[in-house]
N, CA, C and O of each residue as an XYZ file, in Angstrom:
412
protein
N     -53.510    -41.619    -23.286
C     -53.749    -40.944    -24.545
C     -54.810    -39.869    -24.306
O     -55.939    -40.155    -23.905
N     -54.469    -38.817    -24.527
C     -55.627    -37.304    -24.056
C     -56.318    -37.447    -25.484
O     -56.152    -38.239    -26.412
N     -57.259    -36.229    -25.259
C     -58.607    -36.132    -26.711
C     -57.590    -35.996    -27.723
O     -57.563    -36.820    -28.638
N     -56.864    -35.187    -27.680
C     -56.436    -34.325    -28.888
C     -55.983    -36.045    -29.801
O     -56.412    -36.544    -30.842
N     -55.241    -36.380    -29.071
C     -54.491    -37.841    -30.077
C     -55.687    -38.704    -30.242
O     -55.448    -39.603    -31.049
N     -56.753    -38.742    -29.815
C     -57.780    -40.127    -30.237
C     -58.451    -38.987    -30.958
O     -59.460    -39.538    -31.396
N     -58.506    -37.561    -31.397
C     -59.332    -37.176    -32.146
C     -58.568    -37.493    -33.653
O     -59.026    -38.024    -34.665
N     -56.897    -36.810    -33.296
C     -56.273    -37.008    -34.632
C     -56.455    -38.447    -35.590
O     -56.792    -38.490    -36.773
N     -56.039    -39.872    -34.467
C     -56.137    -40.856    -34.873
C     -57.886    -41.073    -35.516
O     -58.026    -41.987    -36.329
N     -58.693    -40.540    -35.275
C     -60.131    -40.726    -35.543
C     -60.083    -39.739    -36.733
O     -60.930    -40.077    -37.561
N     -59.584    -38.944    -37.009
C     -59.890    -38.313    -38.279
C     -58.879    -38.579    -39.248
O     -58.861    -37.790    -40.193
N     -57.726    -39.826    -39.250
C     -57.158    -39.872    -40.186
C     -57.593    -40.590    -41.083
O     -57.834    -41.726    -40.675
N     -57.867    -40.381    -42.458
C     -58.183    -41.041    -43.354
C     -57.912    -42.764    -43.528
O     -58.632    -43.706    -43.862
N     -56.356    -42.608    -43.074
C     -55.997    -44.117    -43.388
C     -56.963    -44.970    -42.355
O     -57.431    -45.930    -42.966
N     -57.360    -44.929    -41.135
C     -57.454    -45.799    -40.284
C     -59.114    -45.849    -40.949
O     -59.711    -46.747    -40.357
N     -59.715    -45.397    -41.632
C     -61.064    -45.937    -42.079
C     -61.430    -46.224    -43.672
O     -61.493    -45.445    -44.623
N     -61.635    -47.589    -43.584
C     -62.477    -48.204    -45.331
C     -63.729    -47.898    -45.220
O     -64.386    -47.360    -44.329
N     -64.108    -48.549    -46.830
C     -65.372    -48.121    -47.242
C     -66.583    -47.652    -46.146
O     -67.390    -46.731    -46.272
N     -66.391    -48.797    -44.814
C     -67.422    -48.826    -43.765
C     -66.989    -49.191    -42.684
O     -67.776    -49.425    -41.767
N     -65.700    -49.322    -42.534
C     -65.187    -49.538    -40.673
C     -64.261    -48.865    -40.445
O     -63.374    -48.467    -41.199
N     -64.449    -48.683    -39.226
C     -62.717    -47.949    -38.744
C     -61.964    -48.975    -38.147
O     -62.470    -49.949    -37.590
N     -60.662    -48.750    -38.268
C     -59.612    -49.940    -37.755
C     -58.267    -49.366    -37.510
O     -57.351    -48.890    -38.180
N     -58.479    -49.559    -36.531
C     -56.888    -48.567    -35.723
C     -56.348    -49.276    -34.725
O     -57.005    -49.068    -33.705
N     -55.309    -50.141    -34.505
C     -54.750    -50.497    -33.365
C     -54.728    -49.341    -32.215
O     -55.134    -49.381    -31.054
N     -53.977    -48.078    -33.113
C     -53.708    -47.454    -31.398
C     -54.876    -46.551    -30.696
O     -54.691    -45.770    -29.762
N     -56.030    -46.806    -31.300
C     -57.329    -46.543    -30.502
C     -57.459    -47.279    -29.538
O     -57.571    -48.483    -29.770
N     -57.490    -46.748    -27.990
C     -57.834    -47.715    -27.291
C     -59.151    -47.813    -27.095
O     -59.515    -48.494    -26.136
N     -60.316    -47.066    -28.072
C     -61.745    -47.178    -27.898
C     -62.361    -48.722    -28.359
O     -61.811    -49.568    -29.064
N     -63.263    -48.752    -27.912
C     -63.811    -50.384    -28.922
C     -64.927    -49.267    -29.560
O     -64.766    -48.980    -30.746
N     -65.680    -48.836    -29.068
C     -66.677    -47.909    -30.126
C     -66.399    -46.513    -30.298
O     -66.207    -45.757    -29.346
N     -66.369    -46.076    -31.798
C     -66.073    -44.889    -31.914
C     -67.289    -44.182    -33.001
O     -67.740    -44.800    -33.965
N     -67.672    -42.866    -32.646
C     -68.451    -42.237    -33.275
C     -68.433    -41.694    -34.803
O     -67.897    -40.619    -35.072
N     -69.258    -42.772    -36.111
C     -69.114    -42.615    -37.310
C     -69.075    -41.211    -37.874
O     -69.811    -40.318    -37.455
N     -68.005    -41.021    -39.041
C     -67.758    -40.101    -39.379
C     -68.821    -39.069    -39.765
O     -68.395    -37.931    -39.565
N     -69.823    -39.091    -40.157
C     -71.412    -38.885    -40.602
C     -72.033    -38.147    -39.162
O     -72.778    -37.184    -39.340
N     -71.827    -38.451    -38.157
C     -71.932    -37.747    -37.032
C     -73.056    -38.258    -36.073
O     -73.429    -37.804    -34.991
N     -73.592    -39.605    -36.970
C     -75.259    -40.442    -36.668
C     -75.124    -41.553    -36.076
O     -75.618    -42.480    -36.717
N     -74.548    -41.904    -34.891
C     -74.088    -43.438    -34.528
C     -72.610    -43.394    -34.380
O     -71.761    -42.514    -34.526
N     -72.591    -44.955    -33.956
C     -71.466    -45.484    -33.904
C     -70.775    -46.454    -34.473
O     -71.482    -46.940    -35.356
N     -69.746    -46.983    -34.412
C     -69.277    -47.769    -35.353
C     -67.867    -48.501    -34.492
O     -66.924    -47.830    -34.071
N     -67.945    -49.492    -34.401
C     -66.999    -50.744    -34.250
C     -65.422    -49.955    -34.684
O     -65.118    -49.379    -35.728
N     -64.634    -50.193    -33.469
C     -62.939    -49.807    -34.045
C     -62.412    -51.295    -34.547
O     -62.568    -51.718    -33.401
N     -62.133    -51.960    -34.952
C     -62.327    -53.158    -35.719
C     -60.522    -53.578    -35.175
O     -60.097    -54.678    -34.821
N     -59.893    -52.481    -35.265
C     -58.029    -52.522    -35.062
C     -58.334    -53.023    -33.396
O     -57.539    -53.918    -33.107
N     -59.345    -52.654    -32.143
C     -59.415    -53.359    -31.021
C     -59.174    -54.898    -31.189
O     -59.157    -55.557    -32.229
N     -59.028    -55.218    -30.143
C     -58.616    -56.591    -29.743
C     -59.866    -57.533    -29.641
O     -60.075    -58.675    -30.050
N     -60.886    -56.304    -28.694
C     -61.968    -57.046    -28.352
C     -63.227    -56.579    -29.264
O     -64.362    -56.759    -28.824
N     -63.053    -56.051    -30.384
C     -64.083    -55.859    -31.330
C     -65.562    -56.636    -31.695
O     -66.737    -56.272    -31.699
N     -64.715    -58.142    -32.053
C     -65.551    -59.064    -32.180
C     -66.368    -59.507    -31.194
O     -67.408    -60.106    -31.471
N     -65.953    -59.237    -29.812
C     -66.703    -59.628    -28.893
C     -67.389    -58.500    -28.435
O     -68.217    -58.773    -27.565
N     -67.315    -57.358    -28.730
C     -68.467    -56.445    -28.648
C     -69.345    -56.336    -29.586
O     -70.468    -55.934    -29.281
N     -69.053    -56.650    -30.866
C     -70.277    -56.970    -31.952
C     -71.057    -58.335    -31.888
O     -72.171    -58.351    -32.413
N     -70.694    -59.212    -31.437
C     -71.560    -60.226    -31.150
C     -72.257    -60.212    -29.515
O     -72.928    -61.179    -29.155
N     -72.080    -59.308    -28.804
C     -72.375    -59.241    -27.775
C     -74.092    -57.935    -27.754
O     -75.066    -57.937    -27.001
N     -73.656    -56.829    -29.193
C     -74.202    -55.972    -28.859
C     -75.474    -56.701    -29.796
O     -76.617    -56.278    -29.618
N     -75.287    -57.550    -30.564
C     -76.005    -58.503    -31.754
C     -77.519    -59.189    -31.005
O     -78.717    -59.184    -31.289
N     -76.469    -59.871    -29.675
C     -76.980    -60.603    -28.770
C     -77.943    -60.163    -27.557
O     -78.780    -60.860    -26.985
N     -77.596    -58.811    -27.317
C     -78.205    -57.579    -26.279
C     -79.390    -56.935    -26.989
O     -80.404    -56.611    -26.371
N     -79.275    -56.797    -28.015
C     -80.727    -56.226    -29.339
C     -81.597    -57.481    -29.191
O     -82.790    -57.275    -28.969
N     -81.131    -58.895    -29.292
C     -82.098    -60.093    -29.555
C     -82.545    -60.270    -28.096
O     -83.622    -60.857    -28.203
N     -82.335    -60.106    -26.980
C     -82.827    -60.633    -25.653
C     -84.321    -59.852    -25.441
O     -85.250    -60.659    -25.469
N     -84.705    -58.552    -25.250
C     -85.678    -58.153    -25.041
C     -86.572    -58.783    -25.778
O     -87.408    -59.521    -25.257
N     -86.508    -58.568    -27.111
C     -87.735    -59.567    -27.867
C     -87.764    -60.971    -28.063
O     -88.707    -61.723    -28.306
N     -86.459    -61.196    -27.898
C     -86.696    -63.062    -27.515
C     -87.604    -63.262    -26.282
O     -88.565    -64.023    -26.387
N     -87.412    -62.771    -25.386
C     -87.766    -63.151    -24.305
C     -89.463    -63.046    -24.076
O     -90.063    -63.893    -23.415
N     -90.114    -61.930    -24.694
C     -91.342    -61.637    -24.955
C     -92.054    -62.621    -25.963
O     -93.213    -63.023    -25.860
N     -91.098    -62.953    -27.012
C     -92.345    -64.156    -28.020
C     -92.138    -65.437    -27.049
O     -93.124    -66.121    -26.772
N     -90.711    -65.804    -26.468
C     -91.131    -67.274    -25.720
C     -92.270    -66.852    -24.646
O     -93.370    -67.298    -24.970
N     -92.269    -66.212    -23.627
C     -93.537    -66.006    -22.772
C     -94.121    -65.802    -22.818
O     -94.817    -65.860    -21.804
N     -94.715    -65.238    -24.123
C     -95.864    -65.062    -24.464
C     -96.815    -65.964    -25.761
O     -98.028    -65.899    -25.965
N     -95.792    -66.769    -26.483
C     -96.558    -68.152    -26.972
C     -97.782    -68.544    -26.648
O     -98.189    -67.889    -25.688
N     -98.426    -69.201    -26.968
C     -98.740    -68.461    -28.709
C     -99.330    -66.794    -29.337
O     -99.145    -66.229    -30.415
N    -100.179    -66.348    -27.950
C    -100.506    -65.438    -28.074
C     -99.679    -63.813    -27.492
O     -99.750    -63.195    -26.430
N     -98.692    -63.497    -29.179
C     -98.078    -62.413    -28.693
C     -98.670    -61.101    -29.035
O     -99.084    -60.773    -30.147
N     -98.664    -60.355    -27.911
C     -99.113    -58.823    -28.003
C     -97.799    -58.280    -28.943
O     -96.614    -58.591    -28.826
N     -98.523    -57.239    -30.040
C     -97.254    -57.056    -31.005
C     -96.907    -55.878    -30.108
O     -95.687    -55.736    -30.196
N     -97.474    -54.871    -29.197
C     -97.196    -54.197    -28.456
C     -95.924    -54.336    -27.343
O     -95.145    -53.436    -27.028
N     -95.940    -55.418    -26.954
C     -95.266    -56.120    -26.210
C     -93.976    -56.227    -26.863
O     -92.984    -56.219    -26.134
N     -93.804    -56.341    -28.305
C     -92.519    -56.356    -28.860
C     -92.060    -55.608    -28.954
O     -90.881    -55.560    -28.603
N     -92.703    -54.541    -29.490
C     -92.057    -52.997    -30.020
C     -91.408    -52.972    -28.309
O     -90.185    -52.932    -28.168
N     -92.415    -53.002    -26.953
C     -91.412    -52.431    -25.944
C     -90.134    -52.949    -25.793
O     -89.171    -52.297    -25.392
N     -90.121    -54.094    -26.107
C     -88.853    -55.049    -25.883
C     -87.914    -54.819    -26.816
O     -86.744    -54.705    -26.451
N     -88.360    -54.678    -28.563
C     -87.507    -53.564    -28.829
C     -87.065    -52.431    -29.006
O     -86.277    -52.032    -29.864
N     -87.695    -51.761    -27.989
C     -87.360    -50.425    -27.560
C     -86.336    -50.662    -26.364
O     -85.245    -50.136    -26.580
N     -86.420    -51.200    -25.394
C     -85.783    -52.098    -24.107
C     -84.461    -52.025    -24.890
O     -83.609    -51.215    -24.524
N     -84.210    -52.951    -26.111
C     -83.527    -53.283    -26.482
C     -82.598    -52.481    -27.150
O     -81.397    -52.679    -26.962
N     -82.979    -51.622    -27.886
C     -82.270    -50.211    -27.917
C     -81.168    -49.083    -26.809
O     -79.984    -48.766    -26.917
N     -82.033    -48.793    -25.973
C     -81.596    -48.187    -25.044
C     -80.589    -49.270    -24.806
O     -79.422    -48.909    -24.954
N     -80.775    -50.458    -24.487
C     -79.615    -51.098    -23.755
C     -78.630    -51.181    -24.727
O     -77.495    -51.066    -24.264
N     -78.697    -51.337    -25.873
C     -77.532    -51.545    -26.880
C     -76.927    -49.761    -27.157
O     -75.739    -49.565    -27.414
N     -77.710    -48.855    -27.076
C     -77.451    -47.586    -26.952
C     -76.318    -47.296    -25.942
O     -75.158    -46.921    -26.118
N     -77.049    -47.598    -24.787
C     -76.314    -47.428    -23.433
C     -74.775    -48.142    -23.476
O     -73.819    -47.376    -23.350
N     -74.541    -49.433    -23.632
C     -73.172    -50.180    -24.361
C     -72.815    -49.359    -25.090
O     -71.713    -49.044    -24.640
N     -73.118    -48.419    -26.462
C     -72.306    -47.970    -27.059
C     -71.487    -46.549    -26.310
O     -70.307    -46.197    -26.340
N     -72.626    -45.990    -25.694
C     -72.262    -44.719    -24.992
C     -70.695    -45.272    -23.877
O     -69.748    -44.529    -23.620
N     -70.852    -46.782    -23.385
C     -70.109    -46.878    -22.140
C     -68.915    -47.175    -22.903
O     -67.964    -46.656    -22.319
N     -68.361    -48.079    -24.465
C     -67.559    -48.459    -24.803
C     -66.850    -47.425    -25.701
O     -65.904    -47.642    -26.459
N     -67.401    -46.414    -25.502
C     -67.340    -45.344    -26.696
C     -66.051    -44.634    -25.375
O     -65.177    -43.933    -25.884
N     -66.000    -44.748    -24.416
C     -65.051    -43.871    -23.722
C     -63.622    -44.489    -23.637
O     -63.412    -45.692    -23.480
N     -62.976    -43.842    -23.718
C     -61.010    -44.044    -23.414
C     -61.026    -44.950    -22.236
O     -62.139    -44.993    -21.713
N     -60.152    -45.663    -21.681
C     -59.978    -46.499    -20.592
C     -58.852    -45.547    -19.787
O     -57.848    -44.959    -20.190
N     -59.251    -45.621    -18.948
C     -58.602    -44.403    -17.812
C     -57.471    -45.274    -17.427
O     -57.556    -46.501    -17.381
N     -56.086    -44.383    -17.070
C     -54.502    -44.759    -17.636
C     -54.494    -44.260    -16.256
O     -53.431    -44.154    -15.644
């Protein structure tokens, strides 16, 4: 599938409600919200659900990992980096799932 057809399918009205997009013949799992600010879940993927609980799970690790090792006494500094850590990495997932799967 070249740009031109995942752009058409991405700008057709039908394939998006109030707040998700859902398209079987997207083969993207993340696609860039209409608003132009982020991304947003193709929901019509197969593996949707397991990239939203995955990317859920990738946001919670940096700062989990900083309040258990650091009990009782946490640097709040220490969090913000972890969720900053945590960003980029959930950033970075969206940037990698956001591309076509090479045919």
């Amino acid at each position: 599938m070249n740009k031109e057809e995942l752009d058409k399918l991405w700008a057709d009205p039908a394939n998006w409600s109030f707040w998700s997009y859902r398209c079987a013949q997207d083969p993207r799992i993340i696609v860039k919200k209409r608003t132009k600010l982020g991304w947003t879940i193709n929901f019509g993927h197969p593996r949707a659900i397991v990239a939203l609980v995955g990317m859920v799970l990738l946001g919670l690790i940096a700062p989990g990992c900083v309040m258990i090792t650091e009990y009782p006494m946490v640097n709040p500094l220490h969090i913000y980096l972890g969720i900053g850590i945590s960003i980029l990495m959930t950033c970075t997932l969206c940037i990698l799932l956001s591309r076509p799967p090479k045919s």
